[in-house]
C-alpha positions in Angstrom: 92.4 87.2 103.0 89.8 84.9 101.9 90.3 81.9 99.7 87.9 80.3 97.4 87.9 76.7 97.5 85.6 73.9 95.6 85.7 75.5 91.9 86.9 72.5 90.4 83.8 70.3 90.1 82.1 72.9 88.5 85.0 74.2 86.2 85.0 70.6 84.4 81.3 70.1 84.4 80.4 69.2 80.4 78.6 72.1 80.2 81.6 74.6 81.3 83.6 72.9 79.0 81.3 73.5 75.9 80.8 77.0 77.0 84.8 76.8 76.7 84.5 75.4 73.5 82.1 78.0 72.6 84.5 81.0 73.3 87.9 78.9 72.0 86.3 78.7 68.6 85.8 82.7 68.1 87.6 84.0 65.1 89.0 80.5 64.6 85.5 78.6 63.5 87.6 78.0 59.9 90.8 77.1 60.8 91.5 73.0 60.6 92.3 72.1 64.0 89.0 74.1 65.1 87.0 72.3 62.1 88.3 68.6 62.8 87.4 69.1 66.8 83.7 70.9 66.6 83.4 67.6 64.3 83.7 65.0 67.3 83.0 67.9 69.6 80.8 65.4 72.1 83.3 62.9 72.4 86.5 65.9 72.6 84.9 67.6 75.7 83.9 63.9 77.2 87.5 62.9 76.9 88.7 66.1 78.3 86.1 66.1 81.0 88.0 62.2 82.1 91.1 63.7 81.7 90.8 66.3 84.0 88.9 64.6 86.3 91.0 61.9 87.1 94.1 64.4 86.5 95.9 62.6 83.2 95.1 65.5 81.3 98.6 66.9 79.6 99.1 69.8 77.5 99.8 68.8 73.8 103.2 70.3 72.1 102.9 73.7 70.8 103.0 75.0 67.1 105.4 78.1 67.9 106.2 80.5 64.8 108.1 83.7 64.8 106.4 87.2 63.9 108.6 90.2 63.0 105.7 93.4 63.3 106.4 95.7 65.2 109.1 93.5 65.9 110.5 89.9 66.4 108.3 87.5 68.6 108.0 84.0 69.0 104.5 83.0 69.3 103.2 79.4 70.7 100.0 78.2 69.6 98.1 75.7 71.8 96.6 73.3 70.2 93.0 73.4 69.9 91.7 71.2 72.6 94.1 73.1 75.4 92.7 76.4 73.9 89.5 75.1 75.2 91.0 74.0 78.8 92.6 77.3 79.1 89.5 79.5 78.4 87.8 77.2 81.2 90.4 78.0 83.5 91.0 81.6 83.1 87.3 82.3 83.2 87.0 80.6 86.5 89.8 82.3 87.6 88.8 85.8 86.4 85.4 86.0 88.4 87.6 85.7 91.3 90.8 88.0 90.2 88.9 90.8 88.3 87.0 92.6 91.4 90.7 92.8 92.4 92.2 94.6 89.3 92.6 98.1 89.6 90.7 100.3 86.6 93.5 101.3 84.8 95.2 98.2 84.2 93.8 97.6 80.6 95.3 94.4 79.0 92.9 91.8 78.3 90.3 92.7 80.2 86.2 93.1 79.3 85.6 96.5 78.1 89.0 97.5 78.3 91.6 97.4 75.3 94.1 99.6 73.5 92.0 102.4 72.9 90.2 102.5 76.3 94.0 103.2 77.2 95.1 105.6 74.9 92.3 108.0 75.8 92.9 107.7 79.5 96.8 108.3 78.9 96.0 111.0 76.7 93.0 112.3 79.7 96.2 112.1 81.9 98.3 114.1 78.7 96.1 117.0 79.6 95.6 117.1 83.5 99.7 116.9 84.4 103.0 118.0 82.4 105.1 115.0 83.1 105.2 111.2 82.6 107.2 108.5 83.3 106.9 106.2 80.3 108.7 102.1 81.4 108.3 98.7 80.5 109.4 95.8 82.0 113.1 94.1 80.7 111.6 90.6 78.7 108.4 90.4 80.5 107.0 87.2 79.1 110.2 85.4 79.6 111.2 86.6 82.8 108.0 85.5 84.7 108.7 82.9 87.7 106.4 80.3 88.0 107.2 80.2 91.9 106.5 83.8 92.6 103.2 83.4 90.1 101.5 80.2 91.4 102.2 82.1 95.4 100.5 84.6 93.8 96.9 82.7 92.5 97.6 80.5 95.5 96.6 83.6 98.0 93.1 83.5 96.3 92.6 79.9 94.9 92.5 76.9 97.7 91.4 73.9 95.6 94.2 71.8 95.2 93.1 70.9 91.8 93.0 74.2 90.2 96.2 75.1 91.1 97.1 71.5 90.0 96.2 72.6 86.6 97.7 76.0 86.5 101.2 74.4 87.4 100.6 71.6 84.6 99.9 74.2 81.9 103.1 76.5 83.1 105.8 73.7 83.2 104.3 72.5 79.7 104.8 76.1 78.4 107.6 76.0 75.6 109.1 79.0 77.0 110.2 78.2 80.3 113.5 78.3 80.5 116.2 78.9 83.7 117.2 82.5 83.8 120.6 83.5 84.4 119.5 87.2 86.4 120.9 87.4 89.8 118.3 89.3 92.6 118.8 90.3 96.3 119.1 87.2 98.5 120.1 84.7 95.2 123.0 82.0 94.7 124.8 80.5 91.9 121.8 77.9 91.8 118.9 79.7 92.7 118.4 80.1 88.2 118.3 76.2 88.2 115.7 75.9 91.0 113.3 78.6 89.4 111.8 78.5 86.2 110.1 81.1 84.4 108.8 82.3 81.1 104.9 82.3 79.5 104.7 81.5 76.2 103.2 84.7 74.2 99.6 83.8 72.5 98.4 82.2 75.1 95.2 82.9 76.8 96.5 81.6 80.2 99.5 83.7 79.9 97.5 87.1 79.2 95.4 86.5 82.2 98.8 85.1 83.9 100.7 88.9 83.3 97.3 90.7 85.0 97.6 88.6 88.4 101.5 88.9 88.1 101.6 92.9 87.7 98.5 93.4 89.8 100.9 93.7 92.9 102.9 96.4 91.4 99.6 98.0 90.2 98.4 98.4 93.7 101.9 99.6 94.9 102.2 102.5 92.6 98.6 103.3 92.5 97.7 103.2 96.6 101.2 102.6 98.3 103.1 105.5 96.1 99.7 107.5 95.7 99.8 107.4 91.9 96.3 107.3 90.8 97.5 108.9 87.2 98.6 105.2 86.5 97.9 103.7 83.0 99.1 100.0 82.3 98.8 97.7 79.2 100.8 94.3 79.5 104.2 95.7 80.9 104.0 98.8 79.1 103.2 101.3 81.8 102.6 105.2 82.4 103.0 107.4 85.8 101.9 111.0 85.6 102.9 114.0 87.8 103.5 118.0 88.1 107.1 117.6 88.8 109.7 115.1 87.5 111.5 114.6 90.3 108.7 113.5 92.2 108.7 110.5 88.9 112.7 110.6 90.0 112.0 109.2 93.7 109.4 107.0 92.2 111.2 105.3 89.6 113.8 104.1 92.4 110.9 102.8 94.7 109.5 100.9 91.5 112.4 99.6 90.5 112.7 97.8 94.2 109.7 96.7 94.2 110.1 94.9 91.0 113.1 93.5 92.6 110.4 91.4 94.2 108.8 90.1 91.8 111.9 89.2 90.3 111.7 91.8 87.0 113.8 94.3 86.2 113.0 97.8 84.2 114.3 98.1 80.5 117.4 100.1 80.8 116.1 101.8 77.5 112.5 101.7 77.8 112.0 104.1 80.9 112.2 108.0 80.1 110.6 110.5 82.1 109.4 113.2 79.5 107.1 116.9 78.8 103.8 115.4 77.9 103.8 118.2 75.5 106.5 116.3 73.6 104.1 113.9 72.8 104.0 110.2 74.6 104.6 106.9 72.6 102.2 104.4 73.6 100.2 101.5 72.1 101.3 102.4 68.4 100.1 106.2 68.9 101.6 109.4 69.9 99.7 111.1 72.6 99.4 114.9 73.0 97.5 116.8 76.0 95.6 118.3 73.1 95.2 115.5 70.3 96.5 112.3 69.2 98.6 111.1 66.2 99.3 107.8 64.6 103.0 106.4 65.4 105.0 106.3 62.0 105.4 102.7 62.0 101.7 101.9 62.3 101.2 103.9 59.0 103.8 102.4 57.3 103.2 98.2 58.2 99.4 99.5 57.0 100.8 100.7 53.4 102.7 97.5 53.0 99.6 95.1 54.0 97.6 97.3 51.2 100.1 96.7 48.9 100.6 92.5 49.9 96.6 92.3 49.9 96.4 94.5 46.6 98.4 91.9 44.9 96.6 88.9 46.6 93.3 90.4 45.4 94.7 90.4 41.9 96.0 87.2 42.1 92.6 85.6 43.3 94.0 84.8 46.4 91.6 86.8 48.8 87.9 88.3 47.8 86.8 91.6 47.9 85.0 90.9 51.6 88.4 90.1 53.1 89.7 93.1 51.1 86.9 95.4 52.8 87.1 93.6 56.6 90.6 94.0 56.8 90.9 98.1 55.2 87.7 98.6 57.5 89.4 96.9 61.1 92.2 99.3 59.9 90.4 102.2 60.0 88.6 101.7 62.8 91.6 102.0 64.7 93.1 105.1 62.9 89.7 107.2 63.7 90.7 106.6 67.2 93.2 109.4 65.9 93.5 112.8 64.6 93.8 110.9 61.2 91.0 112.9 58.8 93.7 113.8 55.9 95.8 111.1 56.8 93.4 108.5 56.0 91.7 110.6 53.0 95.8 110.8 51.2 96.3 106.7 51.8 92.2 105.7 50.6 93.3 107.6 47.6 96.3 105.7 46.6 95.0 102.5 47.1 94.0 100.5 43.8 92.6 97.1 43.5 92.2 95.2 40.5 91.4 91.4 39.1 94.4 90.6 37.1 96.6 93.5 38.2 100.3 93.4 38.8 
């Protein structure tokens, strides 16, 4: 297998670094922490370039914050300046990673997304009556640095990039010592292996590709699975008989045994596709595709938060419009027509209102 050494003059070049810069700052050019940095930006990426360069560079704390849609989350924020580190990282990385990502691993990846994987599940919906729908038990926190940093290892031989990638994990807020047992473990084996990625981060959504991209390549070419759809951890397999997803689920669940991750005991049915298949906040049909219930109704409370904002003087009427029209350019992905026509009609906005 061949390794690519000598990336790390050139990933800390000025130049990288303001390209960095440059994608760090998109859909964040108003926040503070973006403002007061693009105002010293010269000197910022100087001092980052010495930093890294003579390898003092260490992760600020992290501004972590809990969301509860579509349900509880702690998030980590980076602050600004490692924002810009990590995108110079993960872009080096990714020339080298992506040729090996399979097609339909979709998360986080350049013309990929949510919908990209909805319409090949629901391509999949049409072609074969079963599917096994699983996710990975804690996924962010259950990530082990030692198995992850073997993993980039096998491709990346410069001693300083992998220098970095181990700063930026053991500086994560969420690593913590995890009390699973696996094949071959002792009482102290938890102590001597830390895992976790902090969720928001964009080291850690490039991290969960190069960390499932083994299991990928199991279920797709060892297990001959080619009707494979992944997003994150969330994952589908496909077949004409459900025992065949049976056998499989048993030789998946080993596997993962490896990479020291278990299935959610819950989270991993093997279904009709003609029921209609839950995935990335839609319900899938072999014949069309439906909004999940809970999508529809987080969107009727944000109208009703942002109609009283809007009344208030607290957004405009261009925030008003980006956010209903981001909305509903997700819901067309849908069989939505009436849907959308009955919730357009009750919405009211109004200066002043109540």
């Amino acid at each position: 297998m061949k390794r690519k050494g000598f990336l790390w003059d050139e990933m800390i070049r000025l130049e990288n670094l303001y390209a960095a810069s440059r994608r760090a700052r998109k859909g964040k050019r108003y926040r503070r922490s973006c403002a007061a940095f693009e105002y010293q930006l010269e000197s910022e990426l100087v001092a980052l370039h010495h930093e890294l360069r003579n390898k003092t560079y260490t992760p600020s704390a992290y501004r972590t914050f809990k969301i509860y849609e579509p349900k509880e989350r702690e998030i980590a924020a980076a602050a600004y300046r490692d924002r810009v580190v990590h995108h110079a990282l993960t872009d080096t990385l990714n020339t080298i990673f992506e040729p090996t990502f399979i097609a339909n691993s979709f998360a986080c990846r350049k013309g990929k997304g949510t919908h990209a994987a909805m319409r090949r599940c629901k391509e999949y919906a049409a072609r074969y009556p079963y599917v096994w729908k699983c996710d990975i038990q804690q996924f962010f926190p259950s990530v082990d640095h030692r198995v992850l940093l073997s993993q980039i290892a096998r491709k990346i031989k410069d001693p300083n990039v992998m220098w970095l990638c181990e700063r930026i994990l053991c500086h994560s807020p969420a690593t913590h010592l995890r009390q699973v047992l696996f094949p071959g473990d002792d009482l102290f084996t938890g102590i001597e292996r830390p895992c976790g990625l902090p969720i928001g981060n964009q080291t850690s959504q490039f991290f969960a590709n190069v960390y499932m991209n083994p299991l990928d390549h199991f279920i797709s070419e060892t297990c001959r699975r080619s009707a494979y759809v992944r997003y994150v951890d969330d994952f589908l397999v496909f077949a004409d008989r459900s025992g065949d997803l049976v056998e499989l689920r048993k030789r998946v669940a080993d596997f993962c045994d490896g990479l020291r991750l278990k299935l959610h005991p819950r989270k991993n049915t093997i279904q009709r596709c003609q029921d209609g298949i839950r995935f990335l906040g839609f319900r899938v049909f072999p014949t069309h595709v439906l909004l999940a219930h809970e999508n529809v109704d987080r969107f009727v409370r944000r109208v009703r938060h942002l109609s009283k904002q809007y009344a208030r003087g607290l957004v405009n009427w261009k925030e008003v419009q980006t956010r209903v029209v981001a909305w509903h350019g997700h819901a067309q992905q849908a069989n939505t027509f009436r849907l959308r026509l009955l919730l357009y009609g009750t919405m009211v906005f109004r200066k002043g209102s109540r």
